[in-house]
TORKOL-809131 format. One record per residue (C-alpha): residue number from 0; residue in three letters; x, y, z. Coordinates in Angstrom, 1 decimal, m for minus. Example, Ala and Ser with C-alpha at 12.3 -4.5 7.8 and 13.67 -1.06 7.14 Angstrom:
<atoms>
     i    aa        u        v        w
     0   ALA     12.3     m4.5      7.8
     1   SER     13.7     m1.1      7.1
</atoms>
This chain:
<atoms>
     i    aa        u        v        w
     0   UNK     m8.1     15.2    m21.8
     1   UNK     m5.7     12.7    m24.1
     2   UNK     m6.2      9.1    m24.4
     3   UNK     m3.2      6.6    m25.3
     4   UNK     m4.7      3.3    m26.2
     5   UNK     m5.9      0.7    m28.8
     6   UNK     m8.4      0.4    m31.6
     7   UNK     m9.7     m2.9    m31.9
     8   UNK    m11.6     m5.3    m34.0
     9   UNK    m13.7     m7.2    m31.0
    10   UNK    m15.4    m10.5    m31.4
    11   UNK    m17.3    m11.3    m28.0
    12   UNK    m19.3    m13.8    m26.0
    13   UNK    m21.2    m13.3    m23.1
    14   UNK    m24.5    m15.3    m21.7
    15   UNK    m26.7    m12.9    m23.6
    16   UNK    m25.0    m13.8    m26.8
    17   UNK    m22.3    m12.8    m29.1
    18   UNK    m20.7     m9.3    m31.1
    19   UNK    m18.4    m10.4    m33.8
    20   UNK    m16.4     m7.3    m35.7
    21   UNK    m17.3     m5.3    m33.5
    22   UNK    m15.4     m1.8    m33.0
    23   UNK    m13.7     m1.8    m29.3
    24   UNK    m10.4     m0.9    m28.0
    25   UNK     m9.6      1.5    m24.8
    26   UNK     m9.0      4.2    m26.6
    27   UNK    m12.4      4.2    m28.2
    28   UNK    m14.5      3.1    m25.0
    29   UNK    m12.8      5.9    m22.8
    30   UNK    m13.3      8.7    m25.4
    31   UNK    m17.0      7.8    m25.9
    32   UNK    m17.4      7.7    m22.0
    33   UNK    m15.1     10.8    m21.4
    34   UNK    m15.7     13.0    m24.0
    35   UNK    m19.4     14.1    m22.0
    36   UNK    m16.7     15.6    m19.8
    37   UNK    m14.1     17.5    m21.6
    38   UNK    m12.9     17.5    m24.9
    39   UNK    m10.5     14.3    m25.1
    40   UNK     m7.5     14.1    m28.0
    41   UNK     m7.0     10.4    m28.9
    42   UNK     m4.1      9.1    m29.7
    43   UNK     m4.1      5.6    m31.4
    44   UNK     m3.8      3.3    m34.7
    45   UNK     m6.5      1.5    m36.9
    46   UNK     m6.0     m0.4    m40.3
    47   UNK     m7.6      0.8    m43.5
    48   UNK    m10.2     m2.1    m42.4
    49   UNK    m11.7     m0.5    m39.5
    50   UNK    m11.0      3.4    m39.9
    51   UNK    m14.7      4.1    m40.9
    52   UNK    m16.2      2.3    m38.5
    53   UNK    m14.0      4.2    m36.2
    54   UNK    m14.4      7.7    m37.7
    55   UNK    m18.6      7.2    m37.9
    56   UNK    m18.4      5.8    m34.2
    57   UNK    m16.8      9.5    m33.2
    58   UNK    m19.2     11.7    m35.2
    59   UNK    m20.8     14.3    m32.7
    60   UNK    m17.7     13.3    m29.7
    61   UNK    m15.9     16.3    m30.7
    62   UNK    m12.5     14.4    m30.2
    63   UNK     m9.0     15.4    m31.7
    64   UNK     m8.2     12.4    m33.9
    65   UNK     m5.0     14.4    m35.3
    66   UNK     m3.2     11.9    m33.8
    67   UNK     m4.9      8.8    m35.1
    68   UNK     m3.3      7.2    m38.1
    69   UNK     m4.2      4.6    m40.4
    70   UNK     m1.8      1.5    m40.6
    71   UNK     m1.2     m0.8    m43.3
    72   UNK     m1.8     m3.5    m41.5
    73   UNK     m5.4     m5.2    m40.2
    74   UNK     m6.7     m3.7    m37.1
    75   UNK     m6.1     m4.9    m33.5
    76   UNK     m7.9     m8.3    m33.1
    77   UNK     m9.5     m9.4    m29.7
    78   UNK    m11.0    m12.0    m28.4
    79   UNK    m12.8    m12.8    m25.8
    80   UNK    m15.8    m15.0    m23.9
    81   UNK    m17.1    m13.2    m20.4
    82   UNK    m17.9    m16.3    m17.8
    83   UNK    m20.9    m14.4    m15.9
    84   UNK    m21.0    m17.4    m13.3
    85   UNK    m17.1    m16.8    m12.6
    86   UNK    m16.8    m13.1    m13.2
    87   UNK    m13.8    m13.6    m14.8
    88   UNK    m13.0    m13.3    m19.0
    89   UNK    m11.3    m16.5    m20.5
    90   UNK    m10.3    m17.6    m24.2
    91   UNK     m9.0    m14.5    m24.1
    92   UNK     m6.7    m13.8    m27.2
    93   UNK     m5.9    m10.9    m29.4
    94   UNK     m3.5     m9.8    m32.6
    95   UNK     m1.7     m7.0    m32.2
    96   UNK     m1.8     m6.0    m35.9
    97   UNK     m1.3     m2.2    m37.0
    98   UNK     m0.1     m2.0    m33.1
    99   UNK      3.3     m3.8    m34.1
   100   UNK      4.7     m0.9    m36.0
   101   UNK      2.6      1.7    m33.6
   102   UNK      4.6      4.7    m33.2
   103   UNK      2.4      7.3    m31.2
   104   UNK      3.4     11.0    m31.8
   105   UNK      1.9     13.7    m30.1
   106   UNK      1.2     17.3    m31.6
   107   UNK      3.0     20.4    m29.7
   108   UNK     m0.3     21.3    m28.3
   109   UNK     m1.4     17.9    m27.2
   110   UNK      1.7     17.2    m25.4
   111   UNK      0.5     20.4    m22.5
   112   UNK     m3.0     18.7    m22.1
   113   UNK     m3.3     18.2    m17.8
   114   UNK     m5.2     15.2    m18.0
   115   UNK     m4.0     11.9    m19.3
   116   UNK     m5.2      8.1    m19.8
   117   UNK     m2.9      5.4    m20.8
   118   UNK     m4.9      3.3    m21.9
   119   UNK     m4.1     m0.8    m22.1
   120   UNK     m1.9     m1.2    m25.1
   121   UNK      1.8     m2.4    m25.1
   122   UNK      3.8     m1.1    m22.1
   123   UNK      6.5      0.6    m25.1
   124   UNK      3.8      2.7    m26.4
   125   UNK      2.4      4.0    m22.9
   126   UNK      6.1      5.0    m22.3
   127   UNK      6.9      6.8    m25.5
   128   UNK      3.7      9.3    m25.0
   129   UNK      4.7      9.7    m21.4
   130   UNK      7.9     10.4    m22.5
   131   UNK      6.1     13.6    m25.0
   132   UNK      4.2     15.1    m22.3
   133   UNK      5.0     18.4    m20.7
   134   UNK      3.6     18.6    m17.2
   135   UNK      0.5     17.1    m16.7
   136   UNK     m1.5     17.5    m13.7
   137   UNK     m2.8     13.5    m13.7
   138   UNK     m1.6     10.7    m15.8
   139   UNK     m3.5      7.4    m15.3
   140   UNK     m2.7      4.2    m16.5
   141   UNK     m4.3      0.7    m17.2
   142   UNK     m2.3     m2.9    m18.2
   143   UNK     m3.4     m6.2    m18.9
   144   UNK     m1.8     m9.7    m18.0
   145   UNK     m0.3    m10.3    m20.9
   146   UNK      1.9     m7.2    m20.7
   147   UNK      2.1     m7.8    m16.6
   148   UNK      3.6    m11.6    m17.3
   149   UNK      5.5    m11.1    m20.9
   150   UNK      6.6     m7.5    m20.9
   151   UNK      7.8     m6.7    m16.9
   152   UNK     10.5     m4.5    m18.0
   153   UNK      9.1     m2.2    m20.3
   154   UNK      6.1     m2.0    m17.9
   155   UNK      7.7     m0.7    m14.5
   156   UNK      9.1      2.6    m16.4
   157   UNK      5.4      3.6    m16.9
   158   UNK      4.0      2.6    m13.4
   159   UNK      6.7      4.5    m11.7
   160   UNK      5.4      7.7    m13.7
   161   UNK      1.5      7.0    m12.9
   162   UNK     m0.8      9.0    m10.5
   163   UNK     m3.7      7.1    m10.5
   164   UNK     m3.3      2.9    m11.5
   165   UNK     m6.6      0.8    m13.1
   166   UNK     m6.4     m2.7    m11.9
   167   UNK     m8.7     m5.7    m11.5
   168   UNK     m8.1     m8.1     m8.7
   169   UNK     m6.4    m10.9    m11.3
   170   UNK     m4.6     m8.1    m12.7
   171   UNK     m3.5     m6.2     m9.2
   172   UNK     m2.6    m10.0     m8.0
   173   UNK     m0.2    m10.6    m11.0
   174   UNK      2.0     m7.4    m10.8
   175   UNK      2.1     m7.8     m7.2
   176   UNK      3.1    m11.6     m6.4
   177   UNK      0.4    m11.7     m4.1
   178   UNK     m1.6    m14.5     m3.2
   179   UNK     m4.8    m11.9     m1.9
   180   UNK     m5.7     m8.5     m2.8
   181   UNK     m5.2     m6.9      0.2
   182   UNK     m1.8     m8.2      0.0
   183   UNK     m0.9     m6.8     m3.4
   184   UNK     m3.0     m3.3     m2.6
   185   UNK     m0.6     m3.2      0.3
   186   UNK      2.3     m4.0     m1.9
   187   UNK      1.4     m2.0     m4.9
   188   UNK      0.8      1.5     m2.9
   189   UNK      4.3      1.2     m1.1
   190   UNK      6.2      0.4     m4.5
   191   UNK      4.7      2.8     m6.7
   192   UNK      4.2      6.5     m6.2
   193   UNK      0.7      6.2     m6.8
   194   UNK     m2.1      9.0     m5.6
   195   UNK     m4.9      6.1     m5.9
   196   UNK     m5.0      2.5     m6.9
   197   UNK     m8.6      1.9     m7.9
   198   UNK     m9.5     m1.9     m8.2
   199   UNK    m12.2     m2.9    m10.7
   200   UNK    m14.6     m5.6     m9.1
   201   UNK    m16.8     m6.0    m11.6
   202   UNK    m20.5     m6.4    m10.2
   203   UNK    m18.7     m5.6     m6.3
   204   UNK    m18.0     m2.4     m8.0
   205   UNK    m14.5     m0.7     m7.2
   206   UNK    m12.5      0.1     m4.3
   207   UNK    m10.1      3.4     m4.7
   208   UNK     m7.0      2.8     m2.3
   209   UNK     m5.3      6.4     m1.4
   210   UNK     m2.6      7.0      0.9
   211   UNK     m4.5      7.2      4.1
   212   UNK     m8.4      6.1      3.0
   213   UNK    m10.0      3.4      1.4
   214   UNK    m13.3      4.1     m0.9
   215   UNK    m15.6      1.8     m1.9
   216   UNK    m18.8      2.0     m4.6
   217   UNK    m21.0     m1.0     m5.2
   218   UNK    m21.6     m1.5     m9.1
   219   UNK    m25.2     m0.1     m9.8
   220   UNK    m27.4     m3.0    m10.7
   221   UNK    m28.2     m3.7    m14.7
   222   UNK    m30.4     m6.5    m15.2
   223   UNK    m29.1     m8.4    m17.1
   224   UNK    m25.6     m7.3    m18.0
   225   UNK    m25.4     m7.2    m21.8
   226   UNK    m21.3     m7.1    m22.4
   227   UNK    m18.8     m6.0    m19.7
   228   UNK    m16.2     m5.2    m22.6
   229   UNK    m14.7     m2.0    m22.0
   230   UNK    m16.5     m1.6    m18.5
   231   UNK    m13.1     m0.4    m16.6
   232   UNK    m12.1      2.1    m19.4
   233   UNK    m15.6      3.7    m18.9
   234   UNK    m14.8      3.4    m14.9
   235   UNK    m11.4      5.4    m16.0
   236   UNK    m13.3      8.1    m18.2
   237   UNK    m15.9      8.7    m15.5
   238   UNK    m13.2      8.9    m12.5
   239   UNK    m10.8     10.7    m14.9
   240   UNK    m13.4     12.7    m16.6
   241   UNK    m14.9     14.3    m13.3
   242   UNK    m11.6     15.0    m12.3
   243   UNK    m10.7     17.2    m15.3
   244   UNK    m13.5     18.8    m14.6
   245   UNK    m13.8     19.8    m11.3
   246   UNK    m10.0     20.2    m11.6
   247   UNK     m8.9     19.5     m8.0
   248   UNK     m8.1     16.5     m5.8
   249   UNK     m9.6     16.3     m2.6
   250   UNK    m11.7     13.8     m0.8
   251   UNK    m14.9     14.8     m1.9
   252   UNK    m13.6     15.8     m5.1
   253   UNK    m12.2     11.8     m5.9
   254   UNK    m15.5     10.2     m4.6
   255   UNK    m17.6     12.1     m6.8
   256   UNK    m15.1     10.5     m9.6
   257   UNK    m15.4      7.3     m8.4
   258   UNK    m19.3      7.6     m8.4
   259   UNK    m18.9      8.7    m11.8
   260   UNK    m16.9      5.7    m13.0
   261   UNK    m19.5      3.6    m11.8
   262   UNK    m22.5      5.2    m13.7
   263   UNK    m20.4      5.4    m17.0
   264   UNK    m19.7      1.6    m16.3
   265   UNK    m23.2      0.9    m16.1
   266   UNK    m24.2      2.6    m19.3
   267   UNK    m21.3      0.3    m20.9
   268   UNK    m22.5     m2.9    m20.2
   269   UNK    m26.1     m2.6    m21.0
   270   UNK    m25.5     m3.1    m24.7
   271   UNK    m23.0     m5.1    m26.8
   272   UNK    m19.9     m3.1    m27.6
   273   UNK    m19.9      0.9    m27.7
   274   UNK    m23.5      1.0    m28.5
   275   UNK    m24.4      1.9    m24.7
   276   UNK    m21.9      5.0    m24.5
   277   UNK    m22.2      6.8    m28.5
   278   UNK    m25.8      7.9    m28.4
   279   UNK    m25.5      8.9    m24.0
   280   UNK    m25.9     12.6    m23.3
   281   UNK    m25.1     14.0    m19.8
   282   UNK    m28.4     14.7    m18.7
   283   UNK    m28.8     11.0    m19.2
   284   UNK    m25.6     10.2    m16.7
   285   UNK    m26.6     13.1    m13.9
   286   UNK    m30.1     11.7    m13.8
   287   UNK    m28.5      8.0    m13.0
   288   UNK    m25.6      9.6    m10.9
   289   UNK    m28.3     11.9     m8.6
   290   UNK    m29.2      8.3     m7.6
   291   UNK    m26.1      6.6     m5.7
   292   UNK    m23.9      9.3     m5.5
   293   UNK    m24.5      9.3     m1.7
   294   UNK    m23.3      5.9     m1.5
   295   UNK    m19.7      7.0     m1.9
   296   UNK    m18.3      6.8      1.8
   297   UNK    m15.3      6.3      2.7
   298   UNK    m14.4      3.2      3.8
   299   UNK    m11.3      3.9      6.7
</atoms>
């Protein structure tokens, strides 16, 4: 698998407390989740600052880092305070840092890999990887608001070329115009070629919309929730992950994935930051999976 995303600096809130300088990003969360798997190339930028806190956080993942370089300037800042009683995350903000001269370049060997994540980063950087791959069998893809409402243009080029879309409702609402989900999930499935549009409900769980099914997982409880940061890239890692390895698309085959992304999500949010997904083994996820993968059904 290859992973196109960010490397980031986090300072968090939640009701259970707070993780300042703490290392986050997509592209970190979905290789830690993924990489128990298939091997997973990443393909990202840190400053000086953070590099080894990112290079001790991958030691034992087995991932490619060829294509991780260190930047000059400070590493991606985000921000962020998770409203439990809302669901939603506000205050959010973020620095782009060694992301403003990003220029993601592939090696020969990474650019055949059949699996890819786009991870959320700045629509112009999804589209120059896509741009380096050479016939992959599933390219998904995740956004944010901020590129949804300030980069529109640059975004659409790498929606059009996506298989499988990663959306929350706010999110799925946004690119759509729609005043409901159903509404935008309607509208999003009819203007992009999409094989699935998952939608990440946080405790609901997630919802994967296909051409002629809908289906739904609840979230598996964790009491209490620690820190949803990077809870949907470890839904994309599980979901993407099992499909990599079962390597074939059917309807049993995508809601196993989708069972997947929920037990990888849980493991993410029981601690602060990555903590929950560097020291899990995948005797650790089957046990938890062999417990709600039943739950799966489709939903039309």
């Amino acid at each position: 698998m290859l992973v196109a995303g960010s490397i980031a600096r986090d300072d968090v809130r939640t009701p259970m407390g707070s993780n300042t300088n703490a290392l986050g990003g997509s592209a970190t969360y979905f290789t830690l989740a993924a990489r128990l798997f298939a091997p997973v190339a990443v393909v990202a930028t840190v400053g000086a600052d953070f590099m080894p806190v990112f290079q001790h956080a991958m030691q034992g993942s087995r991932a490619d880092l060829r294509s991780v370089t260190t930047s000059d300037l400070p590493t991606y800042h985000w921000q962020a305070e998770h409203d439990y009683d809302t669901g939603t995350t506000k205050n959010e903000r973020s620095d782009q840092g060694a992301y403003r001269t990003f220029a993601p370049v592939l090696a020969p060997d990474q650019r055949r890999i059949p699996v890819v994540f786009l991870g959320s980063m700045e629509p112009r950087h999804q589209l120059r990887v896509l741009e380096q791959l050479e016939g992959p069998r599933i390219v998904g893809g995740d956004t944010m608001k901020e590129y949804i409402w300030n980069a529109p243009e640059a975004l659409e080029p790498v929606l059009q070329r996506l298989d499988y879309l990663f959306l929350n409702a706010s999110e799925a609402m946004a690119l759509a115009g729609a005043a409901t989900i159903q509404e935008a999930t309607e509208l999003l499935r009819h203007r992009f070629s999409l094989r699935g549009l998952l939608i990440k409900e946080g405790p609901r769980g997630a919802t994967l919309y296909r051409r002629d099914s809908e289906i739904h997982l609840p979230a598996l409880p964790v009491d209490p929730p620690i820190d949803p940061t990077g809870a949907g890239d470890a839904v994309a890692a599980g979901f993407l992950g099992s499909l990599a390895e079962q390597q074939t698309e059917t309807d049993a085959s995508v809601r196993l994935a989708l069972a997947y992304g929920m037990v990888m999500a849980s493991f993410a949010i029981q601690h602060f930051g990555v903590q929950g997904l560097q020291q899990l083994t995948r005797e650790q996820v089957d046990e938890r999976m062999a417990s709600i993968a039943w739950q799966a059904q489709p939903r039309a």
